[in-house]
N, CA, C and O of each residue as an XYZ file, in Angstrom:
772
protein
N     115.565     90.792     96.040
C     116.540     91.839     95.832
C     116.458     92.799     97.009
O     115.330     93.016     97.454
N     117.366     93.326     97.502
C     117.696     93.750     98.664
C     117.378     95.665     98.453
O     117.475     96.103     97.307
N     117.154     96.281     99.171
C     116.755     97.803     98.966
C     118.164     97.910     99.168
O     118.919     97.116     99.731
N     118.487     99.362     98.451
C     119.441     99.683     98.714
C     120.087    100.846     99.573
O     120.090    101.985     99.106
N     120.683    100.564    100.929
C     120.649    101.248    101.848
C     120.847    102.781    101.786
O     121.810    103.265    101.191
N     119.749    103.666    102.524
C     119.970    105.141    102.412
C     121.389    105.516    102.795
O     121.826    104.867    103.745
N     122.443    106.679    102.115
C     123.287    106.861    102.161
C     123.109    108.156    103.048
O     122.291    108.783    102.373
N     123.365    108.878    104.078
C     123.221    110.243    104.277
C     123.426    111.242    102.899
O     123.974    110.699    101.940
N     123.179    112.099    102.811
C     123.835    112.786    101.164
C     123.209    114.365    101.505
O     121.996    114.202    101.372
N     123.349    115.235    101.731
C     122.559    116.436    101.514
C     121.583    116.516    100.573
O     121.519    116.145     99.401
N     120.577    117.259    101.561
C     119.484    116.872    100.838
C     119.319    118.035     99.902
O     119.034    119.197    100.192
N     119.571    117.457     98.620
C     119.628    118.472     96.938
C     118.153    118.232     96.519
O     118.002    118.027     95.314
N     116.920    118.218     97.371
C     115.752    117.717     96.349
C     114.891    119.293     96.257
O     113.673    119.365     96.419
N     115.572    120.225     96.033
C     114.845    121.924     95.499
C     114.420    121.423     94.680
O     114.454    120.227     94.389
N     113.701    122.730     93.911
C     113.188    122.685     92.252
C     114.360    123.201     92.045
O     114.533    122.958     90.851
N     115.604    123.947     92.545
C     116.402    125.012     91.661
C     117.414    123.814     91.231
O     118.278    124.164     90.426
N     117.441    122.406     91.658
C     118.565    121.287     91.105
C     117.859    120.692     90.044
O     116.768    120.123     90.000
N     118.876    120.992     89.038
C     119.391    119.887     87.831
C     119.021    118.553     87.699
O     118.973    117.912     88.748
N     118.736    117.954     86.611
C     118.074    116.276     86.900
C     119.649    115.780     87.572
O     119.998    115.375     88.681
N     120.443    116.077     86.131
C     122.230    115.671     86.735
C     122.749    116.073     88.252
O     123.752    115.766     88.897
N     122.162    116.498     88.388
C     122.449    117.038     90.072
C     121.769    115.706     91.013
O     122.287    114.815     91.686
N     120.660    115.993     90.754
C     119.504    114.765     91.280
C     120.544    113.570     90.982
O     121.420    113.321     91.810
N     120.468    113.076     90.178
C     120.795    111.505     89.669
C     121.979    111.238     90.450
O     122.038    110.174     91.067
N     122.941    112.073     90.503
C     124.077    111.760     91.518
C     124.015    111.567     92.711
O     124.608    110.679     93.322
N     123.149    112.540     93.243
C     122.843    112.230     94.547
C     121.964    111.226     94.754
O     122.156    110.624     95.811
N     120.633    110.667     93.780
C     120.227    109.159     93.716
C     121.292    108.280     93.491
O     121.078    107.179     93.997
N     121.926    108.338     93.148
C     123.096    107.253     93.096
C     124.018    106.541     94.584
O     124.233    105.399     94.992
N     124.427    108.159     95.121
C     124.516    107.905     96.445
C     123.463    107.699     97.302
O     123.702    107.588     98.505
N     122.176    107.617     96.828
C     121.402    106.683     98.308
C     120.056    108.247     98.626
O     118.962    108.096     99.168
N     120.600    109.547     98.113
C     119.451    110.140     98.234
C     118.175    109.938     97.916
O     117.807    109.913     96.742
N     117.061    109.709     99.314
C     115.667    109.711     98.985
C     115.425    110.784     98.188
O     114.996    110.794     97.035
N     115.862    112.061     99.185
C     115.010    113.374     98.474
C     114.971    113.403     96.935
O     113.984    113.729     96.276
N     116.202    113.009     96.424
C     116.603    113.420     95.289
C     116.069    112.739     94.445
O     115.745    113.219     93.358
N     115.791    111.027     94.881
C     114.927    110.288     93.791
C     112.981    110.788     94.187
O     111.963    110.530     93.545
N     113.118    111.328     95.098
C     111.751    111.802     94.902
C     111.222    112.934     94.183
O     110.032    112.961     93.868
N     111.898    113.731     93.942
C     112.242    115.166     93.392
C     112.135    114.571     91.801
O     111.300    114.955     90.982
N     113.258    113.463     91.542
C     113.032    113.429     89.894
C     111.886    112.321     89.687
O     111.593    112.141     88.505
N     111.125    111.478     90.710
C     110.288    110.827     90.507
C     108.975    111.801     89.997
O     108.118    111.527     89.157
N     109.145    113.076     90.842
C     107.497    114.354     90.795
C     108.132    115.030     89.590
O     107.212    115.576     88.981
N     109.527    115.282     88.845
C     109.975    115.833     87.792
C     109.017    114.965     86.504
O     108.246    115.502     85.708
N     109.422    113.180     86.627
C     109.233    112.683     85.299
C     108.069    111.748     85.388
O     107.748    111.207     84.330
N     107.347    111.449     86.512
C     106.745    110.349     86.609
C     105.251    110.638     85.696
O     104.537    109.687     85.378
N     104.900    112.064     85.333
C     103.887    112.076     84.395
C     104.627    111.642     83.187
O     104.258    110.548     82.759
N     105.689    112.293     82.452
C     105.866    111.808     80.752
C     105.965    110.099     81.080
O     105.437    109.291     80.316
N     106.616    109.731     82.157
C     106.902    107.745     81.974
C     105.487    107.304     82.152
O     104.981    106.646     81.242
N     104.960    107.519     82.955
C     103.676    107.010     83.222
C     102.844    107.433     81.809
O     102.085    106.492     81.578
N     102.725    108.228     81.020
C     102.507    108.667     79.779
C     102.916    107.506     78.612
O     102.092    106.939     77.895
N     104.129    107.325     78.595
C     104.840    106.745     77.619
C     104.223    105.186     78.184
O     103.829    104.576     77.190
N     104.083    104.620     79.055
C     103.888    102.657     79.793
C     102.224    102.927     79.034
O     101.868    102.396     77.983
N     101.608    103.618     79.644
C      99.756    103.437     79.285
C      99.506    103.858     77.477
O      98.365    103.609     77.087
N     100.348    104.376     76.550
C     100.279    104.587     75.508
C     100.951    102.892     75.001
O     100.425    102.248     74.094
N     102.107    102.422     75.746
C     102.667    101.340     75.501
C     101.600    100.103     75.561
O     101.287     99.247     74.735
N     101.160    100.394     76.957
C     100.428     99.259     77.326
C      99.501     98.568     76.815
O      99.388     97.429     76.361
N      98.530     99.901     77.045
C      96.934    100.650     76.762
C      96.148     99.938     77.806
O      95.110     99.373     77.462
N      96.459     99.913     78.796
C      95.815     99.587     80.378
C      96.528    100.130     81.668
O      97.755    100.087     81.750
N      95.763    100.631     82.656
C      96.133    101.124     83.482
C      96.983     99.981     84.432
O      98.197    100.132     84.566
N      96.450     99.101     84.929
C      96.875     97.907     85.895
C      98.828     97.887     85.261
O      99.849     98.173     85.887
N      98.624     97.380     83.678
C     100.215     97.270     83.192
C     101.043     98.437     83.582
O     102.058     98.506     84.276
N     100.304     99.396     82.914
C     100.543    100.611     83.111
C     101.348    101.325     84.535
O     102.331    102.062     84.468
N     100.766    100.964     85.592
C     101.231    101.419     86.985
C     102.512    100.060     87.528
O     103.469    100.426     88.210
N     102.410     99.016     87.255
C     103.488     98.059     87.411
C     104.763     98.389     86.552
O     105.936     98.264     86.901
N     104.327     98.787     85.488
C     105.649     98.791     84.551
C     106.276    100.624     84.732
O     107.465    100.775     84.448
N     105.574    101.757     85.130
C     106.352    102.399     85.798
C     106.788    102.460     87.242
O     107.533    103.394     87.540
N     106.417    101.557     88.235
C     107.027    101.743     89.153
C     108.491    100.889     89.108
O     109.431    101.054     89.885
N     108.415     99.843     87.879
C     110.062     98.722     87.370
C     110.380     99.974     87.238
O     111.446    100.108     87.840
N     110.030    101.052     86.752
C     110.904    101.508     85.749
C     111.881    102.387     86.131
O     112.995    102.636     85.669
N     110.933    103.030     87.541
C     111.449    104.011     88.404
C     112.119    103.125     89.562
O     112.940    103.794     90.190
N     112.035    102.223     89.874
C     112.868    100.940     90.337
C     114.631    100.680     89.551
O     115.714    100.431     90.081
N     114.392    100.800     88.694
C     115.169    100.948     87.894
C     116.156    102.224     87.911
O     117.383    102.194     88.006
N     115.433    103.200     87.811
C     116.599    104.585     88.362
C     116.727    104.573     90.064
O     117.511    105.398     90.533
N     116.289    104.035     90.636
C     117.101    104.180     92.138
C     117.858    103.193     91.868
O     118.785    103.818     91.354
N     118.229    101.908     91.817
C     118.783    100.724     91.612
C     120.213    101.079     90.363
O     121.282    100.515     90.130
N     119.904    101.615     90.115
C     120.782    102.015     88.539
C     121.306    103.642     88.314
O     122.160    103.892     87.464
N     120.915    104.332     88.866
C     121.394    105.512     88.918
C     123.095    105.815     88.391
O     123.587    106.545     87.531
N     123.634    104.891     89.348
C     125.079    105.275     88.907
C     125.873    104.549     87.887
O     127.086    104.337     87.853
N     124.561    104.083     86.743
C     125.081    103.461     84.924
C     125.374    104.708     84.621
O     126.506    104.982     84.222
N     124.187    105.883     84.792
C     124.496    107.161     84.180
C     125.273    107.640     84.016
O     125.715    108.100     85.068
N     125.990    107.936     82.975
C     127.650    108.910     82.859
C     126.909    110.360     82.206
O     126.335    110.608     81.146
N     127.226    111.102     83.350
C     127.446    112.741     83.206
C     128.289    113.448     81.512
O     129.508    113.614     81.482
N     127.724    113.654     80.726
C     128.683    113.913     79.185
C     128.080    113.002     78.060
O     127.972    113.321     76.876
N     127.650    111.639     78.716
C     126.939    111.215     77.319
C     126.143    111.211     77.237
O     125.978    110.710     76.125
N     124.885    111.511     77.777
C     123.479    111.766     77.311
C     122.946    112.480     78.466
O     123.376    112.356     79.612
N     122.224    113.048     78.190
C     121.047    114.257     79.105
C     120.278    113.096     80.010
O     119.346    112.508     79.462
N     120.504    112.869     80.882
C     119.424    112.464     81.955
C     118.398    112.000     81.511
O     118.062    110.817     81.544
N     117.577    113.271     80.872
C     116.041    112.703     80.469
C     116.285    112.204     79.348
O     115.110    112.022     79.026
N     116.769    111.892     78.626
C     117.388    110.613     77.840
C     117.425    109.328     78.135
O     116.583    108.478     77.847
N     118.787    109.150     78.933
C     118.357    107.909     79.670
C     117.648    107.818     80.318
O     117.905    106.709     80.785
N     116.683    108.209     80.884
C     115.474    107.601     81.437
C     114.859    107.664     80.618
O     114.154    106.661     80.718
N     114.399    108.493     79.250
C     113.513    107.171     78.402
C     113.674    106.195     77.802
O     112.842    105.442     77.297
N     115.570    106.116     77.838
C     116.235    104.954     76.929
C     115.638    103.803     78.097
O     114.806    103.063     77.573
N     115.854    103.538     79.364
C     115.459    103.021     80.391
C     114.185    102.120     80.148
O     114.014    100.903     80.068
N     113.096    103.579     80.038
C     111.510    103.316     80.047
C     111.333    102.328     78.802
O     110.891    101.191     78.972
N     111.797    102.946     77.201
C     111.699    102.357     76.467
C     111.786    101.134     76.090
O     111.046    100.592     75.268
N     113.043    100.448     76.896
C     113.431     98.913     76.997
C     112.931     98.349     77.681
O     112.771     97.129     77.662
N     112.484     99.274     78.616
C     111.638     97.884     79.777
C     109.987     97.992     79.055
O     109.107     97.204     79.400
N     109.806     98.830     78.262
C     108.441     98.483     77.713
C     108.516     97.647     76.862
O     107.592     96.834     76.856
N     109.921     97.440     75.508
C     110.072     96.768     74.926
C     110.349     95.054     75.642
O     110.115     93.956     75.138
N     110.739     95.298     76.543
C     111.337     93.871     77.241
C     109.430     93.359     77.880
O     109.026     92.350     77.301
N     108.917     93.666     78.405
C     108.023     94.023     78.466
C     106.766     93.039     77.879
O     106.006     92.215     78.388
N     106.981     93.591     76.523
C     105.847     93.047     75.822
C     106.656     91.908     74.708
O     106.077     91.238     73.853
N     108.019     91.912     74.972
C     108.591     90.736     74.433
C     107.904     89.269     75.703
O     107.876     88.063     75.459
N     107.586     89.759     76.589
C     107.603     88.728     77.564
C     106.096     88.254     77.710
O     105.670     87.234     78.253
N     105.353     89.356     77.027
C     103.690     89.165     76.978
C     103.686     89.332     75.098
O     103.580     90.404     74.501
N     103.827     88.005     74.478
C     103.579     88.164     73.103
C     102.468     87.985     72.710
O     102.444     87.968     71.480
N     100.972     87.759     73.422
C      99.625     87.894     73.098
C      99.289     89.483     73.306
O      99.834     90.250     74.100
N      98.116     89.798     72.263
C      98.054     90.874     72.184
C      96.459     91.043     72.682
O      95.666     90.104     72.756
N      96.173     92.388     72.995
C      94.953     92.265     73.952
C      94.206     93.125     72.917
O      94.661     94.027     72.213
N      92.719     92.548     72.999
C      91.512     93.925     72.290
C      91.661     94.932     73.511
O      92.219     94.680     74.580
N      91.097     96.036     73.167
C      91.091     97.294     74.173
C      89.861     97.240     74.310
O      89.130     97.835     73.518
N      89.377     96.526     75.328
C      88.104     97.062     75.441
C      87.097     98.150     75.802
O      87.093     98.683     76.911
N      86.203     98.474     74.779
C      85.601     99.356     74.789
C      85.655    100.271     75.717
O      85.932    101.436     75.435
N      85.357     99.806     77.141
C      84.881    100.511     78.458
C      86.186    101.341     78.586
O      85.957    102.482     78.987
N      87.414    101.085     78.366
C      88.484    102.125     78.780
C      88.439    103.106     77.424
O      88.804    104.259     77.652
N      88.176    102.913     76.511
C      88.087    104.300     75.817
C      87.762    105.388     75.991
O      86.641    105.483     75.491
N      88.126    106.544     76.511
C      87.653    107.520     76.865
C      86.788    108.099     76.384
O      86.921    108.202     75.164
N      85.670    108.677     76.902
C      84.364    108.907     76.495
C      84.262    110.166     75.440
O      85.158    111.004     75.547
N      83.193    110.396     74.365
C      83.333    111.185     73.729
C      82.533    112.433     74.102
O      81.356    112.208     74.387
N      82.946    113.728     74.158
C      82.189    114.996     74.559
C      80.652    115.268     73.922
O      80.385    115.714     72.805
N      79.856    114.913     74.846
C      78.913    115.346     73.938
C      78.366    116.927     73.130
O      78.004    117.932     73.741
N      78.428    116.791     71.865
C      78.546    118.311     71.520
C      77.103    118.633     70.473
O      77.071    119.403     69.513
N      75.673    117.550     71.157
C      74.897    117.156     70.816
C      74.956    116.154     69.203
O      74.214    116.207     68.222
N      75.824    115.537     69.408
C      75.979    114.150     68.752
C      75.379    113.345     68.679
O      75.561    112.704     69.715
N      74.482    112.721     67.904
C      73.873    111.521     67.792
C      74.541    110.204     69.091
O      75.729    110.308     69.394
N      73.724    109.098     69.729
C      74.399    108.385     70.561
C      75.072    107.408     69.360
O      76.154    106.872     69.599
N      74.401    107.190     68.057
C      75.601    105.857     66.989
C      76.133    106.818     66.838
O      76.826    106.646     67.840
N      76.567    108.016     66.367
C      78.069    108.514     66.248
C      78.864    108.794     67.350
O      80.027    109.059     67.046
N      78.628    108.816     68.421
C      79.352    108.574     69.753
C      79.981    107.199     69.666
O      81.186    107.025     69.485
N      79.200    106.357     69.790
C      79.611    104.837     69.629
C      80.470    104.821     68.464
O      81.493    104.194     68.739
N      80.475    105.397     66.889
C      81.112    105.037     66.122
C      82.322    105.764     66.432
O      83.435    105.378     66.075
N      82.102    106.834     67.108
C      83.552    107.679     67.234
C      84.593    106.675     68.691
O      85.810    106.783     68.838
N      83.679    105.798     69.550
C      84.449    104.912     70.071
C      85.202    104.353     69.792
O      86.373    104.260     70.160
N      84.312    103.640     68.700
C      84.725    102.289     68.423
C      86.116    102.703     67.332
O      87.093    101.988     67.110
N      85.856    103.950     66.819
C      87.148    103.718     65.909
C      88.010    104.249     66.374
O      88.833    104.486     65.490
N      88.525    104.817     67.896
C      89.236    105.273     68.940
C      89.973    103.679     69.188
O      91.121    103.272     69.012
N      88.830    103.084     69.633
C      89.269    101.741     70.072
C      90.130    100.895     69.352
O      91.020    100.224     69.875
N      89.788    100.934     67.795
C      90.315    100.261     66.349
C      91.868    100.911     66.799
O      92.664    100.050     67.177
N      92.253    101.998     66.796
C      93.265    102.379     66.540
C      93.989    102.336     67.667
O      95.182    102.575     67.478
N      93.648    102.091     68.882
C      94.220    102.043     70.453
C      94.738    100.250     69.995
O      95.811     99.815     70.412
N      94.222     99.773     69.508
C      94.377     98.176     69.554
C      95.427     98.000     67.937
O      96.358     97.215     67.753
N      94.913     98.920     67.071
C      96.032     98.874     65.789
C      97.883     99.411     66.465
O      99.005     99.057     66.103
N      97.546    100.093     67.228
C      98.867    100.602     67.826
C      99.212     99.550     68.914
O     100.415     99.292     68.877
N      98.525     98.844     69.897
C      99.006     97.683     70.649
C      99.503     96.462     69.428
O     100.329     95.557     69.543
N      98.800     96.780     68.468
C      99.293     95.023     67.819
C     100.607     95.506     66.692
O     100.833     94.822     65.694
N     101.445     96.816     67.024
C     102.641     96.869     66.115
C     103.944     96.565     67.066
O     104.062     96.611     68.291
N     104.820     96.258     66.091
C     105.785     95.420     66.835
C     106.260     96.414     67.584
O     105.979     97.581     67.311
N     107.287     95.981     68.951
C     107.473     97.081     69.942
C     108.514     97.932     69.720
O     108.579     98.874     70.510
N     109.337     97.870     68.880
C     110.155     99.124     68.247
C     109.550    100.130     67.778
O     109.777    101.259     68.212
N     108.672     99.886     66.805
C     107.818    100.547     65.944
C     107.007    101.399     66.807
O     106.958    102.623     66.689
N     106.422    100.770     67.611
C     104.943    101.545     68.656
C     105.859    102.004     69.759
O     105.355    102.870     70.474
N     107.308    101.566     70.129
C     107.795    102.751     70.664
C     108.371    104.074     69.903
O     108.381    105.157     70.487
N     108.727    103.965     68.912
C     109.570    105.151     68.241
C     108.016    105.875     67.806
O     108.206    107.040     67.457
N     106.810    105.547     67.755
C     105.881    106.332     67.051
C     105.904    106.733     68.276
O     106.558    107.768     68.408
N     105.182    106.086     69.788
C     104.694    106.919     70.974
C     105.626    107.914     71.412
O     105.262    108.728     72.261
N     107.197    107.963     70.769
C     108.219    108.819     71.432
C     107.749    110.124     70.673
O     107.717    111.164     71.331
N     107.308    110.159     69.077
C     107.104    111.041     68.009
C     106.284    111.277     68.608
O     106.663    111.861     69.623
N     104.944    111.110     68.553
C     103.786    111.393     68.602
C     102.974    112.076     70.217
O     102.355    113.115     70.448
N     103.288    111.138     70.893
C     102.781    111.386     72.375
C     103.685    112.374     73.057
O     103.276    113.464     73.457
N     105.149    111.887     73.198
C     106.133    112.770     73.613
C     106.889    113.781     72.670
O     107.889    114.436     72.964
N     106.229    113.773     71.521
C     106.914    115.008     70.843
C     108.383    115.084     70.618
O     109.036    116.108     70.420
N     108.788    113.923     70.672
C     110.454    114.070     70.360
C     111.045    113.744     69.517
O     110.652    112.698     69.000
N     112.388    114.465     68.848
C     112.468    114.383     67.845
C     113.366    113.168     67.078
O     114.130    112.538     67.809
N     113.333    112.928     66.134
C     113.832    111.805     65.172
C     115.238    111.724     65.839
O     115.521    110.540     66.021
N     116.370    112.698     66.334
C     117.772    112.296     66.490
C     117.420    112.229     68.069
O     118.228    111.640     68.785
N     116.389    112.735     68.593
C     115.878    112.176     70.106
C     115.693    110.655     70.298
O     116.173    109.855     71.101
N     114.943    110.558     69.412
C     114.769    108.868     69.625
C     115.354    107.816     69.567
O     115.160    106.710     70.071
N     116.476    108.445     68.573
C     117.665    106.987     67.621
C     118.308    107.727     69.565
O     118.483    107.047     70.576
N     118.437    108.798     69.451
C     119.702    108.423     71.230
C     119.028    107.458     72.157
O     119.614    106.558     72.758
N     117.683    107.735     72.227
C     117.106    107.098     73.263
C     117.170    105.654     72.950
O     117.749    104.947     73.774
N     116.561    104.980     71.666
C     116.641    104.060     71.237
C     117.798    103.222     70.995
O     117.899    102.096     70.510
N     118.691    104.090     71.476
C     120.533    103.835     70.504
C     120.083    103.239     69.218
O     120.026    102.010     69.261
N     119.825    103.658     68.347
C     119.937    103.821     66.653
C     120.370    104.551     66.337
O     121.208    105.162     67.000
N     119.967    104.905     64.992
C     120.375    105.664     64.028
C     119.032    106.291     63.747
O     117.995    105.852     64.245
N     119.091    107.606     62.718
C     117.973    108.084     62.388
C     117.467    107.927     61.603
O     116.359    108.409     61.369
N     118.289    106.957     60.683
C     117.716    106.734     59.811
C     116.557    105.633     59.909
O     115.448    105.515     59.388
N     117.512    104.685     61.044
C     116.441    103.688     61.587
C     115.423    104.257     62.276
O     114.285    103.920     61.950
N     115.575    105.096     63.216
C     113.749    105.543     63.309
C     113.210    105.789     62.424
O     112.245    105.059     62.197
N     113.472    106.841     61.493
C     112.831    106.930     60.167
C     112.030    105.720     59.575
O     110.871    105.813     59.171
N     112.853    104.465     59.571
C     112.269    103.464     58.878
C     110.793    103.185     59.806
O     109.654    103.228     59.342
N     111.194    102.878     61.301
C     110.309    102.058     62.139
C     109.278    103.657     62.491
O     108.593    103.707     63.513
N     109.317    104.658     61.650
C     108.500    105.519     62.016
C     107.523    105.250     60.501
O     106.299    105.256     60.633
N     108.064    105.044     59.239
C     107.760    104.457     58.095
C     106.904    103.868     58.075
O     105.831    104.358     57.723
N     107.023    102.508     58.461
C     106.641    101.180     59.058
C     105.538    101.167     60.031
O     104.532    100.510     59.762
N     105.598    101.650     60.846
C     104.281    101.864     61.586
C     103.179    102.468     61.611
O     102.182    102.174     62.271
N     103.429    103.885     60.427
C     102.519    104.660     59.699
C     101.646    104.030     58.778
O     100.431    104.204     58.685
N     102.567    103.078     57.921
C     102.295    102.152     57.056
C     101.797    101.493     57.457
O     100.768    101.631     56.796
N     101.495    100.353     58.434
C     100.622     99.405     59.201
C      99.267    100.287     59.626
O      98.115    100.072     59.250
N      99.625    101.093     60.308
C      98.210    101.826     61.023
C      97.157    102.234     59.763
O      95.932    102.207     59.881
N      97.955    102.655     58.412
C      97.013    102.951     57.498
C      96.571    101.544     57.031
O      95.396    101.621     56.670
N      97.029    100.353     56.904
C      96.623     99.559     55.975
C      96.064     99.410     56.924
O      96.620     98.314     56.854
N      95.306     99.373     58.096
C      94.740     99.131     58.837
C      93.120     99.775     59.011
O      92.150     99.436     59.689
N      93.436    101.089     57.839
C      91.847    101.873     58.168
C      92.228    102.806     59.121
O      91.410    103.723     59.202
N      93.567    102.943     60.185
C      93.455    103.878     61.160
C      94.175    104.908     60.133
O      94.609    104.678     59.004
N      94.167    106.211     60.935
C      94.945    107.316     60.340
C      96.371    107.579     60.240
O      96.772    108.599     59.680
C-alpha cells in the first residue's frame, strides 16, 4: 500500500485547533495535523488495544493499524455526524474487534506482566495471591467475546457512557446494556468481580 502523498495544507497543528479542524486537514495530506491528533489521542487508543489485548507487543502493532487508519481514512469522517473522538474509537474498536476475530486462541496472561503489588508491608503469599487474582481477571476479561470486552473496556477503562458506546459501537443502548449485562455476568461466574 502506497503512503499517501503530503499535500501542502497550512500548518493547523496548535493546541488552540479542534480535533474537526485537525481531521480535515489530515485528510488533505497534513503531517502536522495528524501529529497533533496522534499526541491528542494516542494515550486513550493505546489504553483501549493493551486493555483489549493484555500485551504490550499486540498492543503497539494494533495502535499504530489504528492510527494508520486515520491518516489513510481521514476523509470517511463527515463533519455533523459524530464527534471525531467518536469515530476514532468507533475505528479503534473494530480493528480490535477484527483483530481478535483473526486470533481466535486465547492467551493465559502471564504472571510476569501483572503489575506488581505495592508493598504496604504485606505478607510475600498475599502479594502473590493478590497477583494471581489480578491475573485471573486480566485473562477472565481476554477470554469474553469481543463485543462484550469491548463495550465493558469503553465503560470501565474509558469511562464512557452507555449512549457513547452504542454511537461508537453503532448499536443501540439497549444493546450495550445487554453486552454490558453479559460480561458482568461471565466475569462473576468466573470468581472475578
Amino acid at each position: 500500500m502506497a503512503e499517501p502523498e503530503s499535500v501542502p495544507v497550512q500548518d493547523c497543528a496548535s493546541d488552540e485547533d479542534d480535533d474537526e479542524t485537525l481531521v480535515l486537514a489530515v485528510a488533505k495530506g497534513s503531517e502536522a495535523a495528524f501529529a497533533r491528533l496522534v499526541s491528542r489521542h494516542s494515550a486513550s487508543v493505546y489504553a483501549l488495544a493493551r486493555r483489549f489485548t493484555g500485551n504490550d507487543g499486540d498492543t503497539d502493532d494494533l495502535t499504530q493499524e489504528i492510527f494508520w487508519k486515520l491518516w489513510t481514512r481521514a476523509a470517511h469522517w463527515r463533519p455533523g455526524e459524530a464527534r471525531f473522538s467518536t469515530w476514532l474509537y468507533r475505528v479503534a474498536v473494530n480493528h480490535c474487534i477484527d483483530w481478535d476475530r483473526k486470533r481466535r486462541w486465547r492467551r493465559w496472561l502471564p504472571l510476569a506482566e501483572v503489575a506488581e503489588v505495592a508493598d504496604d508491608g504485606v505478607a510475600v503469599d498475599r502479594q502473590l495471591e493478590a497477583q494471581q487474582a489480578l491475573a485471573e481477571i486480566r485473562s477472565a476479561i481476554l477470554k469474553l467475546p469481543a463485543k462484550q470486552r469491548a463495550a465493558l473496556l469503553l465503560s470501565v477503562q474509558q469511562e464512557k457512557s452507555n449512549r457513547d458506546i452504542a454511537e461508537i459501537m453503532q448499536t443501540s443502548e439497549g444493546a450495550v446494556e445487554q453486552l454490558l449485562v453479559r460480561a458482568r455476568r461471565t466475569l462473576r461466574g468466573t470468581g472475578s468481580p
